[in-house]
C-alpha positions as CSV (number, residue, x, y, z in Angstrom):
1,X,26.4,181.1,60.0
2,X,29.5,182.4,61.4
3,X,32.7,183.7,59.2
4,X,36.2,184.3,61.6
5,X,38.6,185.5,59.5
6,X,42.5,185.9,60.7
7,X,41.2,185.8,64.3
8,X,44.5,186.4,66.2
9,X,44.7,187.5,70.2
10,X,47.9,187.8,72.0
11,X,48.6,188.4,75.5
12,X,51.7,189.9,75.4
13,X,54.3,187.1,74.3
14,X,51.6,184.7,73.9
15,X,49.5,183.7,71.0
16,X,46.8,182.7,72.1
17,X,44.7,182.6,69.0
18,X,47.1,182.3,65.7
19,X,45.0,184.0,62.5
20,X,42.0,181.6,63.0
21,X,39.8,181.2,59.8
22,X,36.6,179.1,59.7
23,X,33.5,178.9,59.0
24,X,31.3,177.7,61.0
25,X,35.5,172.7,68.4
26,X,37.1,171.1,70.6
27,X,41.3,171.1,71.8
28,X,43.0,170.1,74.8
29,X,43.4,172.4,77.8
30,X,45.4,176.0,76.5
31,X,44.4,175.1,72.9
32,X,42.6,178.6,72.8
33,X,38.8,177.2,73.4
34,X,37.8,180.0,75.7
35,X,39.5,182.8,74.3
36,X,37.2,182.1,71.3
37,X,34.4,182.7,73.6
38,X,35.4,185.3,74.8
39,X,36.4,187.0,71.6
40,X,32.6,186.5,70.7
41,X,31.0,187.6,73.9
42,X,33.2,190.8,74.2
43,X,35.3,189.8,76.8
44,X,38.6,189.9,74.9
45,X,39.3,192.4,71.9
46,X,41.3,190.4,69.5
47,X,44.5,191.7,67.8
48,X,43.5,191.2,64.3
49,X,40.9,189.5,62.5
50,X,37.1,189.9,61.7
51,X,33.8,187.3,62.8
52,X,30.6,187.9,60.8
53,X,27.6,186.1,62.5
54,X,24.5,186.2,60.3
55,X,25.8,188.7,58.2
56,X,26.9,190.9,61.6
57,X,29.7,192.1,62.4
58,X,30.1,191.0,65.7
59,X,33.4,192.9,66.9
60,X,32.0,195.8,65.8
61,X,29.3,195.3,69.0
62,X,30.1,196.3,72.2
63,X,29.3,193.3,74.6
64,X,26.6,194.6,75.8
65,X,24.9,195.3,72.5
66,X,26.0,191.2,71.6
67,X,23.6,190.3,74.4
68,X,21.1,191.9,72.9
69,X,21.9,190.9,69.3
70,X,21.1,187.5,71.1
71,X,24.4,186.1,72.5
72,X,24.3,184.1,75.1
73,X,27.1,181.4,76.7
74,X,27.8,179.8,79.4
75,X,31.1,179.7,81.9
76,X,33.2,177.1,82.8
77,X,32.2,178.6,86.5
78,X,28.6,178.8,87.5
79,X,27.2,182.0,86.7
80,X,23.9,181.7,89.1
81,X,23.4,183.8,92.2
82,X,22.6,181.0,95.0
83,X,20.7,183.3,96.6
84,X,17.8,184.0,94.1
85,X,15.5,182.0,92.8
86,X,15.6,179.9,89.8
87,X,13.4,182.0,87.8
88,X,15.1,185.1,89.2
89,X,18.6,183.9,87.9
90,X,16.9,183.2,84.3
91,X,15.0,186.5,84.8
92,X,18.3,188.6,85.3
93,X,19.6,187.7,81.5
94,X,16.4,188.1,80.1
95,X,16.2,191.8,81.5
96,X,19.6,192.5,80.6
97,X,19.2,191.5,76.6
98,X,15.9,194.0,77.6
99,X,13.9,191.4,75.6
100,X,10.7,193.1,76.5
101,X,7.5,191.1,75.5
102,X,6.1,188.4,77.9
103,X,8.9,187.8,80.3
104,X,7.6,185.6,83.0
105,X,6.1,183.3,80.2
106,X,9.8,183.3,78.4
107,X,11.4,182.6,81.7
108,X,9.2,179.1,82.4
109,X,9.3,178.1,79.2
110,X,13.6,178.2,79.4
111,X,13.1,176.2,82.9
112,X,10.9,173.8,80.9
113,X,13.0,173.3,78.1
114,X,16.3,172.4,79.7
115,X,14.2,169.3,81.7
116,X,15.2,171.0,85.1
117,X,12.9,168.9,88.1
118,X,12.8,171.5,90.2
119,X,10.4,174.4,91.6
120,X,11.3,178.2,89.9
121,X,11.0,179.5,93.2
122,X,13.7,177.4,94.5
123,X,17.0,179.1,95.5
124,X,19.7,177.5,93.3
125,X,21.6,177.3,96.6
126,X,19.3,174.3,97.2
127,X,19.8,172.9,94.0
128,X,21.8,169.6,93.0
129,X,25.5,170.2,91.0
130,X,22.6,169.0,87.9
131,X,20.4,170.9,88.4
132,X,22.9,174.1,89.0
133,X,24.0,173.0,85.3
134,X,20.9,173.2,83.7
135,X,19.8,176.1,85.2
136,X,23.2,177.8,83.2
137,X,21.5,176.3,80.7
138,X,18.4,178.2,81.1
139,X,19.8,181.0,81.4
140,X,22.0,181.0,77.9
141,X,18.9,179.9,75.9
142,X,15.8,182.3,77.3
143,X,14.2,184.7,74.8
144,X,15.0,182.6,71.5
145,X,18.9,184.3,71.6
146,X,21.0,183.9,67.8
147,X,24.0,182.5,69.4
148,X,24.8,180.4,72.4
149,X,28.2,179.4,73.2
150,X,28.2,176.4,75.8
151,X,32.1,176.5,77.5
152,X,32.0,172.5,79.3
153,X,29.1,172.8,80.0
154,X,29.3,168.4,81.3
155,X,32.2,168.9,83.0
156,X,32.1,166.8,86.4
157,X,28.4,165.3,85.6
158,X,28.2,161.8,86.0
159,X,26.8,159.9,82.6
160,X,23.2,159.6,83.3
161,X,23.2,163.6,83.5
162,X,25.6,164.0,81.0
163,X,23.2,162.2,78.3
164,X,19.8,164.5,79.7
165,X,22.7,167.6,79.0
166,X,23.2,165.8,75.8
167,X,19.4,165.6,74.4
168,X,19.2,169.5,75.8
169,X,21.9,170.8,73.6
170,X,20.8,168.6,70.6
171,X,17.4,170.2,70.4
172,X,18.5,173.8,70.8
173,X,19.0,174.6,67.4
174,X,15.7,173.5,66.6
175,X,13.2,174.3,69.1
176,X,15.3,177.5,70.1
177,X,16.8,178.7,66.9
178,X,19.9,179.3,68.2
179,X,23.4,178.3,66.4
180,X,24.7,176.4,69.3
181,X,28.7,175.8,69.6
182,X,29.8,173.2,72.2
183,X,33.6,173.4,73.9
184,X,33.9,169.9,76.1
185,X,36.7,167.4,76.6
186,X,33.7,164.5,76.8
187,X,34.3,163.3,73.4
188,X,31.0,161.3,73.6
189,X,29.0,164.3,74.3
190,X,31.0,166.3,71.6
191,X,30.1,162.9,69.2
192,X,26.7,163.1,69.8
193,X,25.9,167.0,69.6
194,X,28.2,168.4,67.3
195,X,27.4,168.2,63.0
196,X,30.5,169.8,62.6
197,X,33.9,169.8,64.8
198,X,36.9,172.4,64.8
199,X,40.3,171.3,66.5
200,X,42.6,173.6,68.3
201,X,46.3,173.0,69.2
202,X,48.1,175.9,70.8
203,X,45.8,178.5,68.9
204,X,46.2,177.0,65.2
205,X,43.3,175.3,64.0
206,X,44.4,171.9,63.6
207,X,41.2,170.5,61.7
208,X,37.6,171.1,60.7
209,X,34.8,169.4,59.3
210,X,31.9,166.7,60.1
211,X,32.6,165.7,63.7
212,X,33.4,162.0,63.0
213,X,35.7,162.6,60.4
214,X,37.5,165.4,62.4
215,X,37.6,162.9,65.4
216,X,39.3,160.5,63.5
217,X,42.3,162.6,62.0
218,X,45.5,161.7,63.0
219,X,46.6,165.5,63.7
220,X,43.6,165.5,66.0
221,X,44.8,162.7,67.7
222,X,48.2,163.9,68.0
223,X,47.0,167.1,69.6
224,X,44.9,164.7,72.3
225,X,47.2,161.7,72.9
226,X,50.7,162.9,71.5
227,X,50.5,160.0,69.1
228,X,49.0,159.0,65.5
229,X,48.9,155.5,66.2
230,X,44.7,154.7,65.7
231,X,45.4,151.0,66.0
C-alpha cells in the first residue's frame, strides 16, 4: 500500500503537484504524472507532504537506498545502453539494488517473464522499438522489486504490441509481487491493467477510485476532452 499525504512540489511559480492525498493515474500532458514518479524515485524532493509505502517512509530514502528498498520504474525515454547486451542492460539494475543471490538466474528469468523473442546476448541496438520496450520492462521488474512505476510505457507501439505489453503488466503484481502503477494516455491499456485509477488536472487530483468508474466521471472527462457531455 502506498499513503501520499499533502504531496506538494513547486518549481518556482509553478505548482506542479497541489497537496496530493491518496491512497493507493492517469491526466493529460502537464497534469503532474511524472513529477509523481519522480517524487517516488528520488528525483524531485517535494515541498511538503509525506508517502508511506508498505509502512516506509519513502522520502525519508535517499534514491539510491529506494532502489534497494525495491523501486524500480521506467522512463518515458529508453533507459538501455545499445551497446550492451540484453542481459547486460538487466544485469546493470540488478547490481545497482546490489541484490546479491543468484544474479544470472534472476536476470533470465526477468527476460522470460516480459515475453521478449530475442537472444540475451543481443545488443539492444539490434533490437526492434518492441522489443527495446520490453527490455525496460525487464529491467524495472528483476529481483522481485516492492514497487515499479511504469511512465508510458505503450507509447508509440502499435496494438498487437500494446496488448503483449498489456498481459505483461497485468501479471506483475502476481508473479512478481510488485505494486505496479501505470501512467499512459492509451485508455484501453489503462482499462485493462489498472483496478484502481487516480486523475490529475494541473496537479489536483481530480478523481480516484475503481478504474471504470473513475473513467466515466464527468470531471475526468472534462480534464481529457474540455467537455462533460458523455452522450
Amino acid at each position: 500500500m502506498i499513503e501520499v499525504s499533502d504531496l506538494t512540489v513547486r518549481f518556482g511559480g509553478v505548482t506542479s503537484l497541489d497537496g496530493m492525498s491518496l491512497t493507493f493515474e492517469i491526466g493529460p500532458n502537464g497534469a503532474g504524472k511524472t513529477t509523481f514518479f519522480n517524487v517516488l524515485s528520488g528525483f524531485v524532493r517535494p515541498t511538503a507532504g509525506k508517502v508511506r509505502a508498505f509502512g516506509e517512509d519513502l522520502l525519508s530514502l535517499v534514491h539510491y537506498r529506494r532502489a534497494r528498498w525495491g523501486v524500480r520504474r521506467t522512463f518515458q525515454t529508453e533507459q538501455a545502453i545499445e551497446d550492451l547486451s540484453v542481459f547486460d542492460n538487466v544485469a546493470m539494475i540488478h547490481e545497482h539494488a546490489r541484490l546479491g543471490g543468484a544474479r544470472r538466474q534472476d536476470v533470465l528469468e526477468a527476460i522470460s517473464f516480459v515475453g521478449l523473442d530475442a537472444d540475451p546476448s543481443a545488443r539492444v541496438a539490434t533490437l526492434a522499438a518492441g522489443q527495446r520496450r520490453l527490455v525496460e520492462v525487464a529491467r524495472a521488474v528483476v529481483g522481485r522489486p516492492k514497487l515499479v512505476l511504469l511512465d508510458e510505457p505503450a507509447a508509440g507501439l502499435p496494438d498487437q504490441e500494446t496488448e503483449h505489453l498489456s498481459e505483461v503488466i497485468r501479471r506483475i503484481p502476481e508473479q512478481a509481487g510488485a505494486l505496479t502503477i501505470l501512467v499512459d494516455h492509451d485508455m484501453s491499456l489503462v482499462s485493462a491493467c489498472c483496478q484502481t485509477t487516480a486523475v490529475l488536472d494541473f496537479g489536483k487530483l481530480v478523481a480516484s477510485g475503481p478504474t471504470a468508474e473513475v473513467l466515466r466521471d464527468e470531471r475526468v472527462i472534462r480534464a481529457y476532452l474540455g467537455t462533460a457531455d458523455v452522450s
